[in-house]
N, C-alpha and C positions, 0 to 999 in steps of 0.2 A: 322668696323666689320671685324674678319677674319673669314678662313674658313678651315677644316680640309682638306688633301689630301683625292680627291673622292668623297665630297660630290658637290652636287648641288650649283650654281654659277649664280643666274642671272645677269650677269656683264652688259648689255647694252640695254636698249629697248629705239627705239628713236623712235621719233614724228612728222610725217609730213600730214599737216593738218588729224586733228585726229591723234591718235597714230598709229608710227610704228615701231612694235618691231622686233629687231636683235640681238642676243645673239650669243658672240662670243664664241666659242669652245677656250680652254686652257687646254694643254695636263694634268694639274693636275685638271683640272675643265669639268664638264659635261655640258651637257648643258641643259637650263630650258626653257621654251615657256612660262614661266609666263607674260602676258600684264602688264606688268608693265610700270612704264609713268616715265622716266628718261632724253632724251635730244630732243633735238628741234633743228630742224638745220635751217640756215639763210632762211627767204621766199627766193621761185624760186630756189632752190639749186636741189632740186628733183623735175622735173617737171614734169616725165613721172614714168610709174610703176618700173622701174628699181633703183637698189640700188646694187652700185657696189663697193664691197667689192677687194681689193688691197691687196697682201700679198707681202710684202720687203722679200729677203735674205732667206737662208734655213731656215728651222726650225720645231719642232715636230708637230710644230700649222696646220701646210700647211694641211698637208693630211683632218682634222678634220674641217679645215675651208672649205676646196674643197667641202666637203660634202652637206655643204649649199647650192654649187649654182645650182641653176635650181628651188630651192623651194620658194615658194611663204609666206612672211612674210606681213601678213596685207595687204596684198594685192601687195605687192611690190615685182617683183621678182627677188632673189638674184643673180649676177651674180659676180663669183670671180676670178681675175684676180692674175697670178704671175708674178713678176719684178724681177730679179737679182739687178737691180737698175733700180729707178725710175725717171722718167726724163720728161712725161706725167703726170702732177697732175689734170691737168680736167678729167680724165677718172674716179676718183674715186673718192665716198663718205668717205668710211672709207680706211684708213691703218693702216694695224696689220707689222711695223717692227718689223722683227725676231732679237732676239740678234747677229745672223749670221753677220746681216747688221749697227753694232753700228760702224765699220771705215766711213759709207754712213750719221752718225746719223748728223751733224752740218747742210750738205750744207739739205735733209730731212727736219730737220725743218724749213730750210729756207724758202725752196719750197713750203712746206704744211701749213706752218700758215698764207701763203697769202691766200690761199686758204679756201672754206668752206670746208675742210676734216677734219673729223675726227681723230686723230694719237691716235694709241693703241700700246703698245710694253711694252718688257720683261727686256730691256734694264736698267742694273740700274743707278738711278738716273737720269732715262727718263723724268719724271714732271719737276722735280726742274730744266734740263737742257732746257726746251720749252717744250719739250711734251703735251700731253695732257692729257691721259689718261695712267698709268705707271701698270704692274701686278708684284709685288714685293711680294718676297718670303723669308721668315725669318721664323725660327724654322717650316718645314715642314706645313706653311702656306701661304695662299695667300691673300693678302692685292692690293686691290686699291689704288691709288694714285693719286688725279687727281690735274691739275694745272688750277686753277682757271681763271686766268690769262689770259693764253693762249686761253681757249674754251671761253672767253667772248671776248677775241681781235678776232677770229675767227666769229662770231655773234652766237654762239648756245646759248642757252638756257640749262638751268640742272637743274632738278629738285630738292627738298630737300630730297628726299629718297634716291636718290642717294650720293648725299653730305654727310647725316649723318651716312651713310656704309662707308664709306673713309674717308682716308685721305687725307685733303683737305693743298693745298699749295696756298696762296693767292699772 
């Protein structure tokens, strides 16, 4: 499914015993609180109310993602960390690399697909390289991309709601 520049985007609502939803801010996407029921991350990954969001390298996302932290999502409260590079991957649930950070992109996914993190980024041909989740933009659109692959070698769970808005790389 794509989406016009400026409309509503709910890109991410994940699930930790019961749902927990996080919707990531994307400088051409707003953001939506729809509960919607999209990933699942491995048991014991979130054990405590915190869910801490990671942002790689410069990029227009920071400021919009920053907004998030302090607020409480399902009960979960956001807290968002910046890296110029990152080199601690227990500290985070999700990372959003900025396309700033695609010379960091190889040893990144090294790091992070051992891990249960979640990897979001603008980088092209983020998925099909390991990524997990890719926000790809062709004719003043934006398109998901997600690698299948990777978010199940990872242990999450995704929903088919999600799958059937993306493009899905197996």
């Amino acid at each position: 499914m794509e989406f016009g520049r400026g409309q509503f985007f709910a890109l991410l609502s994940l699930v930790v015993t019961g749902y927990l939803q996080l919707c990531v801010y994307y400088p051409l996407i707003l953001v939506s609180r729809q509960p919607l029921k999209y990933v699942q991350w491995p048991a014991q990954t979130l054990t405590n109310n915190t869910l801490r969001v990671c942002m790689v390298g410069k990029g227009p996302i920071n400021r919009k993602l920053k907004a998030l932290s302090g607020k409480k999502l399902s009960g979960k409260q956001v807290h968002v960390i910046y890296y110029e590079a990152l080199k601690k991957t227990d500290l985070c649930h999700l990372a959003f690399i900025n396309n700033s950070a695609a010379h960091q992109f190889h040893e990144l996914i090294r790091l992070l697909n051992k891990q249960p993190v979640l990897t979001v980024s603008d980088i092209p041909a983020f998925a099909s390289n390991g990524g997990m989740f890719e926000l790809n933009e062709s004719k003043d659109r934006i398109r998901l991309v997600v690698n299948l692959k990777a978010i199940r070698a990872s242990g999450f769970l995704i929903g088919s709601q999600l799958l059937r808005m993306s493009r899905v790389i197996r």
